[in-house]
C-alpha positions as CSV (number, residue, x, y, z in Angstrom):
1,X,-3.0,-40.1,-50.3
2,X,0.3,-38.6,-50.4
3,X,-1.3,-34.7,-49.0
4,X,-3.4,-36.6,-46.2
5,X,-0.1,-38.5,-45.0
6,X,1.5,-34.8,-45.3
7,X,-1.0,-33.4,-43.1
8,X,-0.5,-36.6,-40.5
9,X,2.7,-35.5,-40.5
10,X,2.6,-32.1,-39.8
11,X,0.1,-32.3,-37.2
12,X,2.4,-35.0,-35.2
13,X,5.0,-32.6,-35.2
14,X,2.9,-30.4,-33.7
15,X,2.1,-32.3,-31.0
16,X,5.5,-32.7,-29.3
17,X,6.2,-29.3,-29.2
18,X,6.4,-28.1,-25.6
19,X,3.1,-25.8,-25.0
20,X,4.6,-22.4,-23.5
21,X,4.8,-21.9,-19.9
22,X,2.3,-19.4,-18.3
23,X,3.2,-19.2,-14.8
24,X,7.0,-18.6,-13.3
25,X,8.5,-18.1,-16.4
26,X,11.8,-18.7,-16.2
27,X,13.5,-15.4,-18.0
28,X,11.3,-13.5,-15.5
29,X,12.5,-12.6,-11.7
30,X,9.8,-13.6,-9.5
31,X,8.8,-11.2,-6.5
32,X,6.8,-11.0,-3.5
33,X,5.7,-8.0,-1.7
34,X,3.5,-7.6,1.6
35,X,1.6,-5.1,0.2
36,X,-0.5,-4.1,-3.2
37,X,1.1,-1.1,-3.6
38,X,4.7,-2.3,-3.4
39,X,3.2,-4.9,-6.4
40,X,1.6,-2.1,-8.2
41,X,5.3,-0.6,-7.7
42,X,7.3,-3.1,-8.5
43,X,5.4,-3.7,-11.5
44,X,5.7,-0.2,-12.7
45,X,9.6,-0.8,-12.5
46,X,10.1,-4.5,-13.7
47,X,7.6,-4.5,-16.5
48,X,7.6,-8.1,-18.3
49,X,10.9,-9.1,-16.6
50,X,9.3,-9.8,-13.6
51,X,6.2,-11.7,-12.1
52,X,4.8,-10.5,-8.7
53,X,2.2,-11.1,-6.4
54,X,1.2,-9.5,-2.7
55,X,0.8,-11.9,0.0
56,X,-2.1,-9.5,1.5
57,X,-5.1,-7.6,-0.1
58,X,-5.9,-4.0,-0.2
59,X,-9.3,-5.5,2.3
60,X,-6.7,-7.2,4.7
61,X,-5.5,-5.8,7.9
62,X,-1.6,-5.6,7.0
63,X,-0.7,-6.2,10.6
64,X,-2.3,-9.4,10.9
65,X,-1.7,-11.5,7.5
66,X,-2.1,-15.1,7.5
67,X,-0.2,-16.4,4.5
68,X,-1.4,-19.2,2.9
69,X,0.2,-22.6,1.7
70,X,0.1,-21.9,-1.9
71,X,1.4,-18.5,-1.0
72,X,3.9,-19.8,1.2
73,X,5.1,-22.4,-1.5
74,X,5.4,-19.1,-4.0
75,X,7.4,-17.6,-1.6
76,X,10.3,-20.1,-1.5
77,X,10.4,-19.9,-4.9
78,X,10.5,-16.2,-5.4
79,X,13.2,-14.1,-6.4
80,X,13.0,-10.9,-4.3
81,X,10.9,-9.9,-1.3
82,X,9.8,-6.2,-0.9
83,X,8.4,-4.9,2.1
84,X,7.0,-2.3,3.7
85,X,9.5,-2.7,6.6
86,X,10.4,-0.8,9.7
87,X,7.4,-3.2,12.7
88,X,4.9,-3.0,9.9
89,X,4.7,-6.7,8.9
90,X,5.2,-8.4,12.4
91,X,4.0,-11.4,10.5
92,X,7.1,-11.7,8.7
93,X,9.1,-13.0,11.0
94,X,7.3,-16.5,11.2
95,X,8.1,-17.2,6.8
96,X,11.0,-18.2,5.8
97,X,12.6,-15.3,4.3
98,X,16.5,-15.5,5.8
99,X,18.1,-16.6,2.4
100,X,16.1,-14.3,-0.3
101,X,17.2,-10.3,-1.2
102,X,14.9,-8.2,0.5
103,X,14.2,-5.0,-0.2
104,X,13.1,-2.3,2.2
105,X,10.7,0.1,0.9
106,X,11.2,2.2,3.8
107,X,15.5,2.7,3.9
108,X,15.2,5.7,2.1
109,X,12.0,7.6,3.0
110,X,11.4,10.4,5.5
111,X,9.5,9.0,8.4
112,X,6.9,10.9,10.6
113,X,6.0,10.2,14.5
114,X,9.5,8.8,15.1
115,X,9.2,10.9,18.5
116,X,5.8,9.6,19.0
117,X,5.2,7.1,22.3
118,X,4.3,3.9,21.1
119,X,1.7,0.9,22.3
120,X,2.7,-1.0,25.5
121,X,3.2,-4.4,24.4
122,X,0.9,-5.8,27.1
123,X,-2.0,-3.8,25.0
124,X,-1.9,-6.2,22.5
125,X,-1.9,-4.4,19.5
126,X,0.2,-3.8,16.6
127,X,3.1,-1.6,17.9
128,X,4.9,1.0,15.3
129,X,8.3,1.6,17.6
130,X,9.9,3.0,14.6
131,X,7.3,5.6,13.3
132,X,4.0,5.8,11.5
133,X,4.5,2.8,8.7
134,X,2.1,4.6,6.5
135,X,4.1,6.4,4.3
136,X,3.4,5.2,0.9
137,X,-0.1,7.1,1.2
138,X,2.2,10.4,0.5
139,X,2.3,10.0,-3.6
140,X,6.0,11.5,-3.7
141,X,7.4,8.9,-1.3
142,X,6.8,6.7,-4.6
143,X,10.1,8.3,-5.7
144,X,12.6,6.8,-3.3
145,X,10.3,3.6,-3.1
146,X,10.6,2.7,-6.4
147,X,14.3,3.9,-6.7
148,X,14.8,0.9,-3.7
149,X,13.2,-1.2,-6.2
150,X,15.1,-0.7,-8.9
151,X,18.0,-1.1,-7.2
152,X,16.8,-4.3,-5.9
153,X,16.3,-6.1,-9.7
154,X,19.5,-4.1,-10.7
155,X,21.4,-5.9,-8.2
156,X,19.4,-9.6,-9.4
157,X,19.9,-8.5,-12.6
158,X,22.2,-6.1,-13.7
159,X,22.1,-6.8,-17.6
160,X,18.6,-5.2,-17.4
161,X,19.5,-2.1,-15.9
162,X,18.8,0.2,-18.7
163,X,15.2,-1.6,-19.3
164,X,14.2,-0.7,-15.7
165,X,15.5,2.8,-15.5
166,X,13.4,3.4,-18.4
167,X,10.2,2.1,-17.0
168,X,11.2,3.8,-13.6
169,X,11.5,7.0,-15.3
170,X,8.4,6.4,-17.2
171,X,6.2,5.4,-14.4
172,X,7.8,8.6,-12.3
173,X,6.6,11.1,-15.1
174,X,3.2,9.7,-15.1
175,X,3.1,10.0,-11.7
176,X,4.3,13.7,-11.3
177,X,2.1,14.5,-13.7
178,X,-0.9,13.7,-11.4
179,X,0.2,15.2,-8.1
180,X,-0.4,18.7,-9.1
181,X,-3.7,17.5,-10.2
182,X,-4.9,16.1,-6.9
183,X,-3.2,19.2,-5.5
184,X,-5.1,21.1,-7.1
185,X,-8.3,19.5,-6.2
186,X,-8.0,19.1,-2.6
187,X,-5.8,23.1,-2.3
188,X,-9.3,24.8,-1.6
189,X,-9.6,22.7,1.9
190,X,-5.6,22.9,2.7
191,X,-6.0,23.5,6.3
192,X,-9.2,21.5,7.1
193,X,-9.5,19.8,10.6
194,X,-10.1,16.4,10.8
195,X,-10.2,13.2,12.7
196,X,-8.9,10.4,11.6
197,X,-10.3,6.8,13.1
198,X,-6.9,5.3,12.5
199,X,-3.8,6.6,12.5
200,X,-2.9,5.5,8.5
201,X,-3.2,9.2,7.2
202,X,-0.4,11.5,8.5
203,X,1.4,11.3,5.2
204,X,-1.4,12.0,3.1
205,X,-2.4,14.7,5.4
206,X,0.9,16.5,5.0
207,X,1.0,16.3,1.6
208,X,-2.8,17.7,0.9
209,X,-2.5,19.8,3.5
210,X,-4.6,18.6,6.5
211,X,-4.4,19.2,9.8
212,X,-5.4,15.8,11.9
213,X,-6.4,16.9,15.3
214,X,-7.2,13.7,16.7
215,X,-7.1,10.1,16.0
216,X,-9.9,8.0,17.5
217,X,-7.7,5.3,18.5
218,X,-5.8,6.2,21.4
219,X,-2.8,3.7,20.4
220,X,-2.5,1.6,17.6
221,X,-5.1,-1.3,16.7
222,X,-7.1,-0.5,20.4
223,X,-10.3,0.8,20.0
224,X,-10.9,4.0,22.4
225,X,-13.1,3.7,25.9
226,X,-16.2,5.9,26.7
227,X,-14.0,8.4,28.6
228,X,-11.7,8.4,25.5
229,X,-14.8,9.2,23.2
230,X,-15.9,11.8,25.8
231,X,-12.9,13.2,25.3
232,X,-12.5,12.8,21.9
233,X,-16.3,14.4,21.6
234,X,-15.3,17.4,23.4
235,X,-12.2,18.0,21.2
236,X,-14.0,17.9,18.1
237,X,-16.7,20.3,19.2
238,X,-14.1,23.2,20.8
239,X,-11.8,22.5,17.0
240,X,-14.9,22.8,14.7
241,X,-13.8,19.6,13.4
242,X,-16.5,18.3,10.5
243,X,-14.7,15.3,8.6
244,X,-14.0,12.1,9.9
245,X,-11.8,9.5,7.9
246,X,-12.2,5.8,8.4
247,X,-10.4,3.1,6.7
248,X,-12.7,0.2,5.3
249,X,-11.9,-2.0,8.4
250,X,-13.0,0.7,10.8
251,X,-16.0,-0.5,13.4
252,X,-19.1,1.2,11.5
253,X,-21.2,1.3,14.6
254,X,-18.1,3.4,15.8
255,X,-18.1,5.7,13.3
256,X,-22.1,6.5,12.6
257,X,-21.7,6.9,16.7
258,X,-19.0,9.4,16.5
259,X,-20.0,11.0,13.2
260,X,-23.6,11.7,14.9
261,X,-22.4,12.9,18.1
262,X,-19.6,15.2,16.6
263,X,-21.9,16.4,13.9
264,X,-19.1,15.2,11.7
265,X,-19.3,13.7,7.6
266,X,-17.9,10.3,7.0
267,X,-15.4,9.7,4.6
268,X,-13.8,6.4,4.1
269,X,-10.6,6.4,2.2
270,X,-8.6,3.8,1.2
271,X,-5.1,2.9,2.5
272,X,-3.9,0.5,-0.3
273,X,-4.6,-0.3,-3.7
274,X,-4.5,-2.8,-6.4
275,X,-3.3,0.6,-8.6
276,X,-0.9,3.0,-6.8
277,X,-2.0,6.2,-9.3
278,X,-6.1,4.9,-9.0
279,X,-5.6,4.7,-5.3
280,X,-5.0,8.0,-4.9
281,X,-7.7,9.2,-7.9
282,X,-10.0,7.7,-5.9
283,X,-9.1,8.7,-2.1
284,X,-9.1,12.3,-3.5
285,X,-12.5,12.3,-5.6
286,X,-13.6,10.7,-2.3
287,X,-12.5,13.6,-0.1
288,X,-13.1,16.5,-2.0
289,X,-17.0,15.3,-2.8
290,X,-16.6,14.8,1.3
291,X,-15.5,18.4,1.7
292,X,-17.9,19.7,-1.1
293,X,-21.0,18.1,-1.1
294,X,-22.6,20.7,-3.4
């Protein structure tokens, strides 16, 4: 009698202790970013002192996000915003962001196209004023990213500072290891022509070392007319151009049209990722099976 009024006891006890929390933990900073790959980044950096989630998919069109109500309501409560910046996220300006830190992904990173004439605004597109907004698809521009990160959760909280150096610095040497890999891969076609259907690519083109010669949209977001394409036809032929890259989004009756009257391979890479280092395994295994089909 006296064990089975032991065990009563012990299992009322454990029944008024609190079960542990699984979402918004408390000792954790929550952030939001506008992208995957700022998550996947700001992961890397915060570790298990931070929760994050993206308020668009790598499938989305980042220009256009609705943000949902449940997403919305995570916002207010979040800790830190990171963003892509510069006109990328045009969306952003309806949320109410005015009272949380923000950090720019893009205060420290060398842009390209600044000089580049941009989208009427009667065009109706998404306008880049500022320069291409792309610029996370070049895998060293993860340095100074990252580094804007961590100076973001320094600032939130400073105690921690050591702790996300150190996973800074580890995510960095993981990451440096790899770009001479998919150097490596992709050095035998440094120099290859190619089109691109959208202009997300001139980053990663510099990097691997290709020369874009044309991209299908003539501005931003507007999809080219049949004098464009005639044009655009023309330009491939007298180039020798024999790759073209479309993001997932692209118009597929557009690109099987261009791809058959150029003569030209399809490739379809991938602009964001749920996992910045696989994003850019995979864009290259992509390309280079593109490039070398034997």
């Amino acid at each position: 009698m006296i064990r089975i009024r032991a065990c009563v006891l012990a299992l009322a006890a454990l029944a008024v202790v609190p079960a542990p929390k699984t979402v918004f933990s408390q000792d954790r900073t929550r952030i939001v970013t506008t992208s995957a790959d700022l998550k996947s980044l700001s992961e890397a950096v915060g570790g298990d002192r931070v929760e994050v989630e993206t308020l668009s998919s790598p499938e989305q069109d980042p220009h256009a996000i609705e943000v949902k109500p449940a997403q919305l309501a995570r916002l207010r409560q979040a800790g830190l915003l990171v963003k892509i910046g510069l006109d990328h996220e045009p969306w952003l300006a309806r949320l109410p962001i005015s009272k949380l830190p923000v950090v720019d992904a893009s205060k420290s990173v060398r842009l390209l196209q600044t000089e580049t004439p941009r989208l009427r605004v009667e065009r109706k597109a998404h306008v880049h004023a500022y320069g291409n907004t792309h610029y996370w698809l070049d895998p060293y521009n993860a340095h100074p990213i990252s580094a804007s990160i961590l100076a973001g959760l320094v600032a939130l909280r400073p105690a921690d500072e050591a702790f996300f150096e150190a996973n800074r610095a580890a995510f960095i040497s993981l990451l440096n290891s790899k770009i001479p890999e998919w150097e490596a891969t992709l050095e035998p076609y440094r120099g290859t022509k190619v089109v691109v259907v959208h202009n997300s690519w001139a980053y990663f083109a510099e990097r691997f070392g290709l020369q874009i010669v044309a991209a299908v949209e003539p501005h931003p977001g507007v999809p080219p007319s049949a004098t464009e394409l005639a044009t655009l036809f023309k330009r491939m032929r007298e180039t020798g151009v024999r790759i073209l890259i479309a993001d997932p989004n692209a118009n597929p009756a557009l690109v099987r049209q261009i791809a058959e009257k150029a003569e030209a391979k399809p490739v379809t890479l991938l602009p964001s990722g749920k996992d910045y280092i696989a994003l850019f395994d995979e864009n290259v295994k992509r390309l280079s099976a593109a490039l070398n089909p034997g």
